[in-house]
DSSP file (Angstrom, degrees, kcal/mol; ACC not computed):
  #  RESIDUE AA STRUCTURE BP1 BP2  ACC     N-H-->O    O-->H-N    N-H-->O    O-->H-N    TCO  KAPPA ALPHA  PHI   PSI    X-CA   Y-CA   Z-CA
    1    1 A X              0   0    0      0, 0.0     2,-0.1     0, 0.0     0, 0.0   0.000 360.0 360.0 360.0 127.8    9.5   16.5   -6.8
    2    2 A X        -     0   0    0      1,-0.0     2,-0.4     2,-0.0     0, 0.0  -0.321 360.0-146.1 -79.6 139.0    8.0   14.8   -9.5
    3    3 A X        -     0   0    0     -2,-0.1     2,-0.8     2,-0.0    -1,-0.0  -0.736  11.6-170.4-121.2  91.8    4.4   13.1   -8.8
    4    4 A X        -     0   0    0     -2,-0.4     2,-0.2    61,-0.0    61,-0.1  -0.584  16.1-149.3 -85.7 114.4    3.4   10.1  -10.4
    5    5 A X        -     0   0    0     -2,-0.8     2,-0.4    57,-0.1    53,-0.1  -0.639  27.8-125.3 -86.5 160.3   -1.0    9.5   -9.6
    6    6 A X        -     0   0    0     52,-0.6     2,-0.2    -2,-0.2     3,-0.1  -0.917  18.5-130.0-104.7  91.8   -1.4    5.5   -9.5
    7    7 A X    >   -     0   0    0     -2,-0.4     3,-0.8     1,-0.2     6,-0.1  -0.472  17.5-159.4 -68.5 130.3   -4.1    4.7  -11.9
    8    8 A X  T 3  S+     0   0    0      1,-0.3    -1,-0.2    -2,-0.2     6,-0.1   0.697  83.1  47.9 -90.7  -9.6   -6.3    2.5  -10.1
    9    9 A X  T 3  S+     0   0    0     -3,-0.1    -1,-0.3     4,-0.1     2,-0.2  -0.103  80.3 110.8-100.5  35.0   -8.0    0.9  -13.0
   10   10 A X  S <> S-     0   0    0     -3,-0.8     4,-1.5     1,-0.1    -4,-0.0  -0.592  76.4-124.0 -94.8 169.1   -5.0   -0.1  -15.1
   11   11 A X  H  > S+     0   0    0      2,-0.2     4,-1.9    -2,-0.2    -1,-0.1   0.710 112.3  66.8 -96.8 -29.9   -4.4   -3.7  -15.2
   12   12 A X  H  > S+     0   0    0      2,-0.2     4,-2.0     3,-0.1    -1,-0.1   0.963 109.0  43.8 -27.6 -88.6   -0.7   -3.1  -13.8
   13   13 A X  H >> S+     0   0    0      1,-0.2     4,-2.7     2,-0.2     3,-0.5   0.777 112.0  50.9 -36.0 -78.5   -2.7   -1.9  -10.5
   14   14 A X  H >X S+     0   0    0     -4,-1.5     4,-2.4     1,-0.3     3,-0.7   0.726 110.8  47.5 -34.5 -78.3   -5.1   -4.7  -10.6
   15   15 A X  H 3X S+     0   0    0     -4,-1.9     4,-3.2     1,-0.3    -1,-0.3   0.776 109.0  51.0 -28.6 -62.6   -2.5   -7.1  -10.9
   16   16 A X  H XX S+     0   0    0     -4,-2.0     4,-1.4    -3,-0.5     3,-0.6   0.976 112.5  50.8 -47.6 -40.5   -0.4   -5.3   -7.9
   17   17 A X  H <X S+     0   0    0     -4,-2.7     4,-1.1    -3,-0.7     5,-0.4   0.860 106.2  57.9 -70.9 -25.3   -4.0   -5.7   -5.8
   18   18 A X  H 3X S+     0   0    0     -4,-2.4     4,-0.7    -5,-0.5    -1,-0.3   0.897 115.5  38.5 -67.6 -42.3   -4.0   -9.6   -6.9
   19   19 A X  H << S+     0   0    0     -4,-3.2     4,-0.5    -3,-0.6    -2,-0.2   0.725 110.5  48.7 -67.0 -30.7   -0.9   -9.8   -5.3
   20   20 A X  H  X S+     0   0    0     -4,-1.4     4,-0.9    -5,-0.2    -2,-0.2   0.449 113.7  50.8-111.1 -30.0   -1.0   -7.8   -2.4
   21   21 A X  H  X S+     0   0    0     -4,-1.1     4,-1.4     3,-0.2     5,-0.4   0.811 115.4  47.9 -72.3 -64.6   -4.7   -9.7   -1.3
   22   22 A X  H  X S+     0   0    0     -4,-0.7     4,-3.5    -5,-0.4     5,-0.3   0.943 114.2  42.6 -33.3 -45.5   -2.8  -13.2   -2.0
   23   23 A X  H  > S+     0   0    0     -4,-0.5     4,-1.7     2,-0.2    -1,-0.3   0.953 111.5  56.6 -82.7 -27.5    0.3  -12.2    0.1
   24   24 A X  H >X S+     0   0    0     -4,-0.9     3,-1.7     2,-0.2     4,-1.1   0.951 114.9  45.2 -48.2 -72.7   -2.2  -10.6    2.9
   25   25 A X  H 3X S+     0   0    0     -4,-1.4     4,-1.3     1,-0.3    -2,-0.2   0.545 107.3  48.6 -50.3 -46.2   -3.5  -14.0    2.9
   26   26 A X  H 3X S+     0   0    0     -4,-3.5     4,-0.9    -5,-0.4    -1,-0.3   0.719 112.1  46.8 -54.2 -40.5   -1.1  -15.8    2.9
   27   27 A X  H <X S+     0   0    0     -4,-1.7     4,-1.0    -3,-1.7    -2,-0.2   0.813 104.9  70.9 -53.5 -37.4    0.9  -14.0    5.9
   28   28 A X  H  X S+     0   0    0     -4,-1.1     4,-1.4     2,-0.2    -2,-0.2   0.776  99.1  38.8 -59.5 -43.2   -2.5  -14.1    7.6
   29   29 A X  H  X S+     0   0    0     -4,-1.3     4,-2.3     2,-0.2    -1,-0.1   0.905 115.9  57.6 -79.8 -47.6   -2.7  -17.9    8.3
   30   30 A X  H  < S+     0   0    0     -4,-0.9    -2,-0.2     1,-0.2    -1,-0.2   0.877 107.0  44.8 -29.8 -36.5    1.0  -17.7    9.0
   31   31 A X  H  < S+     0   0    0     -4,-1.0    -1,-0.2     1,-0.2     5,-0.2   0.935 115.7  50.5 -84.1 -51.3    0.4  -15.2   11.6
   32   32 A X  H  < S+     0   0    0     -4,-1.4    -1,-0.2    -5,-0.2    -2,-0.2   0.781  79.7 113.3 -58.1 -15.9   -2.3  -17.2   12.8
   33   33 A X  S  < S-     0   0    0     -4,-2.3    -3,-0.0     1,-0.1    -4,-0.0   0.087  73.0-121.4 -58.9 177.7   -0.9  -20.5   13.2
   34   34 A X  S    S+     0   0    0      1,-0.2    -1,-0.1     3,-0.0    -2,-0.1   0.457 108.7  54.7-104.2  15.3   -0.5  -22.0   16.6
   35   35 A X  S    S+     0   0    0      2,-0.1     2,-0.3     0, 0.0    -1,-0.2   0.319  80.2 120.4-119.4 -17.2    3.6  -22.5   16.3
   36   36 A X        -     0   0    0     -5,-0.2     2,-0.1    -6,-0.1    -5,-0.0  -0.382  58.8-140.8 -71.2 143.1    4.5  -18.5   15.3
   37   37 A X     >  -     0   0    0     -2,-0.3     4,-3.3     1,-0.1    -2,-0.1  -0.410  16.4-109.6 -82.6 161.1    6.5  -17.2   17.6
   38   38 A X  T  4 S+     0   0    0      1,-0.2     4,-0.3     2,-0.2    -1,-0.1   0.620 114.2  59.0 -92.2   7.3    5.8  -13.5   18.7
   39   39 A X  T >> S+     0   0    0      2,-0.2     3,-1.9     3,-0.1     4,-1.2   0.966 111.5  40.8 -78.8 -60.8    8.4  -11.9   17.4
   40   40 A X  H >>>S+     0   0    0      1,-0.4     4,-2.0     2,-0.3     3,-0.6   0.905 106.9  69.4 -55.8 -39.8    7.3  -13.2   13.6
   41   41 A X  H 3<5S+     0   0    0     -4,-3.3    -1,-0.4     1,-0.3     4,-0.3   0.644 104.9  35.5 -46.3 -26.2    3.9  -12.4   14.8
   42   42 A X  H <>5S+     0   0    0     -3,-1.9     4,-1.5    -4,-0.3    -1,-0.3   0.601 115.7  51.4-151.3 -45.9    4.9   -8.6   14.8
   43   43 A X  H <X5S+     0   0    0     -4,-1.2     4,-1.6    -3,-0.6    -2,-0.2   0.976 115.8  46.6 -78.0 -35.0    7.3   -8.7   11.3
   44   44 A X  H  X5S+     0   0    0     -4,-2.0     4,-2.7     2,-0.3     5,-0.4   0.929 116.6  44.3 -89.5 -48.5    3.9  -10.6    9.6
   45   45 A X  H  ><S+     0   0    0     -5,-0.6     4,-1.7    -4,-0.3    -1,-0.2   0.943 115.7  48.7 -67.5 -29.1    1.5   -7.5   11.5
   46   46 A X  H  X S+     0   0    0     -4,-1.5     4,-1.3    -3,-0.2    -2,-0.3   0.784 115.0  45.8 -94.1 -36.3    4.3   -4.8   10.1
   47   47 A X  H  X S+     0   0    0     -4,-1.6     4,-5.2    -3,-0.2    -1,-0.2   0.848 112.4  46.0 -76.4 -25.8    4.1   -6.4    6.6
   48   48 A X  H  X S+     0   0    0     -4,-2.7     4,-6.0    -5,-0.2     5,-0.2   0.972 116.9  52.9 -52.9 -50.6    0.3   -6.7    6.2
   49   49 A X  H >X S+     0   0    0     -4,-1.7     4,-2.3    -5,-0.4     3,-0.9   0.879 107.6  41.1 -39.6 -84.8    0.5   -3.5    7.4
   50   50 A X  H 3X S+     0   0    0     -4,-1.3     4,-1.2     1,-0.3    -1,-0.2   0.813 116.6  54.8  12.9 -71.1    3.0   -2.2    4.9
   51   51 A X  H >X S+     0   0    0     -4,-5.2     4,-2.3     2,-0.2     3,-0.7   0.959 102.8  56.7 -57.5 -40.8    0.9   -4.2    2.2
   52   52 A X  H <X S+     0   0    0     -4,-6.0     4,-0.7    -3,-0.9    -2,-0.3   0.932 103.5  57.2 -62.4 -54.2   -2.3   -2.4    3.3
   53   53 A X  H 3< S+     0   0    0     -4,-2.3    -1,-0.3    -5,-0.2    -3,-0.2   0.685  97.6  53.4 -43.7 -22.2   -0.7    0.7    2.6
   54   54 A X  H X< S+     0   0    0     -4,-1.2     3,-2.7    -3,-0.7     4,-0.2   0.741  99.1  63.8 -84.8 -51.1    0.2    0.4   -0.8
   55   55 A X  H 3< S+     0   0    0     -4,-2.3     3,-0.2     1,-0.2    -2,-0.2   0.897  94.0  63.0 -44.0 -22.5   -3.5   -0.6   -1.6
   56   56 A X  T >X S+     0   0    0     -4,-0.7     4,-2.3     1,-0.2     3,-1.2   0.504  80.8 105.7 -88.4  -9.1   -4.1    3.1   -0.4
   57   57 A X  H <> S+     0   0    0     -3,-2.7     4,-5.3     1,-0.3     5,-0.3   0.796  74.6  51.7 -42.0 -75.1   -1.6    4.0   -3.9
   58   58 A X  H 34 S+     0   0    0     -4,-0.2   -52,-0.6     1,-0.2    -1,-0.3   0.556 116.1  34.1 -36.9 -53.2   -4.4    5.3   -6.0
   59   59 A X  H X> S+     0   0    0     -3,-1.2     4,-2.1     2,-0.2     3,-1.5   0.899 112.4  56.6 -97.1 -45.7   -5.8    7.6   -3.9
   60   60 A X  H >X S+     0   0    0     -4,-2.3     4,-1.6     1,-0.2     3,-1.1   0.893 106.8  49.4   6.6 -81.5   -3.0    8.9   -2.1
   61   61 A X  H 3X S+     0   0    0     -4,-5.3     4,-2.1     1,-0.3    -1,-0.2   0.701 112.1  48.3 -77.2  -2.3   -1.3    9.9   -5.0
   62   62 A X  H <> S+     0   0    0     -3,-1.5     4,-0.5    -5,-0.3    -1,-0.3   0.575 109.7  53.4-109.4   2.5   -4.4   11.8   -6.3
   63   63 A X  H <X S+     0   0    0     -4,-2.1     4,-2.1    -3,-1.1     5,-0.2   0.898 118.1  39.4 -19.0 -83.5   -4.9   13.4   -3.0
   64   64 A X  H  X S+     0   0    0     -4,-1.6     4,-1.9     1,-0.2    -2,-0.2   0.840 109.4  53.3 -10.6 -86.9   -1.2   14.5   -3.4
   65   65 A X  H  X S+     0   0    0     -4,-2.1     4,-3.1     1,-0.2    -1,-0.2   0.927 114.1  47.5 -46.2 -57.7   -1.0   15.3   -6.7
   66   66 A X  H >X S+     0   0    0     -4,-0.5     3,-2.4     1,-0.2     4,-1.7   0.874 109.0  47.6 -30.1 -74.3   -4.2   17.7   -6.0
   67   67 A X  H 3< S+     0   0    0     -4,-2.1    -1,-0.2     1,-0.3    -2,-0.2   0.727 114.4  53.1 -50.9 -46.9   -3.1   19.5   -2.9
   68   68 A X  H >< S+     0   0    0     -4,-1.9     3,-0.8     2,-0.2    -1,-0.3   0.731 108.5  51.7 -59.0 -40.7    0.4   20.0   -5.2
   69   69 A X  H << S+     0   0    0     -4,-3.1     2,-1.0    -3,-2.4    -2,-0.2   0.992 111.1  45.9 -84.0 -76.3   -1.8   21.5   -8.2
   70   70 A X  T 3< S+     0   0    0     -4,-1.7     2,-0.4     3,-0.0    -1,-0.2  -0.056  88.6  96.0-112.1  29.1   -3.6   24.1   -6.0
   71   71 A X  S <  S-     0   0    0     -2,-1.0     4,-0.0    -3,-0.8     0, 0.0  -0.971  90.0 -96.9-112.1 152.3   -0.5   25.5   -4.0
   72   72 A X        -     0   0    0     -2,-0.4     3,-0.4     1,-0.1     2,-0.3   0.018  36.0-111.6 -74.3 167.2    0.7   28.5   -5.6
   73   73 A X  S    S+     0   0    0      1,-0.2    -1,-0.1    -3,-0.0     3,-0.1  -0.797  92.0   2.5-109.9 131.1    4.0   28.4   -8.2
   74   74 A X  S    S+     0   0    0     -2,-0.3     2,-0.5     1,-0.2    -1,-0.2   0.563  86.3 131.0  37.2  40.7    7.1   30.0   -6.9
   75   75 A X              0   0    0     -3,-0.4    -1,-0.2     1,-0.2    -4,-0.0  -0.961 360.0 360.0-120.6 116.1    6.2   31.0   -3.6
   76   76 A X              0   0    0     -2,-0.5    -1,-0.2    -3,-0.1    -3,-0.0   0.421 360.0 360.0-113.5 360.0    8.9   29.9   -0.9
């Protein structure tokens, strides 16, 4: 399996994290308003959610990647 690390300073990344605060935010009043129903309330918590994970990219994958480097090479 191939491992692609997330550079967290690239301006690609920034961008996704400009997006991904905006769309929190934007879900966030939604969720809050006094006419959602509670079923959307719960697809809106499961997408923040969802979004909030992907902010985690960077370090994640350079967790990953690590943990990948320092197990040993052909050993099943």
């Amino acid at each position: 399996m191939a491992l692609l690390p997330v550079n967290g300073a690239s301006s690609d990344w920034l961008r996704v994290v400009e997006y991904a605060h905006a769309r929190i935010g934007e879900l966030t009043e939604e969720c809050i308003a006094i006419n959602t129903d509670a079923g959307r309330r719960q697809d809106i918590a499961a997408r923040i959610a969802e979004l909030r994970e992907l902010l985690k990219a960077p370090e994640a994958t350079r967790l990953t990647a690590e943990l990948h480097e320092s197990q040993p090479r052909g050993v099943y």
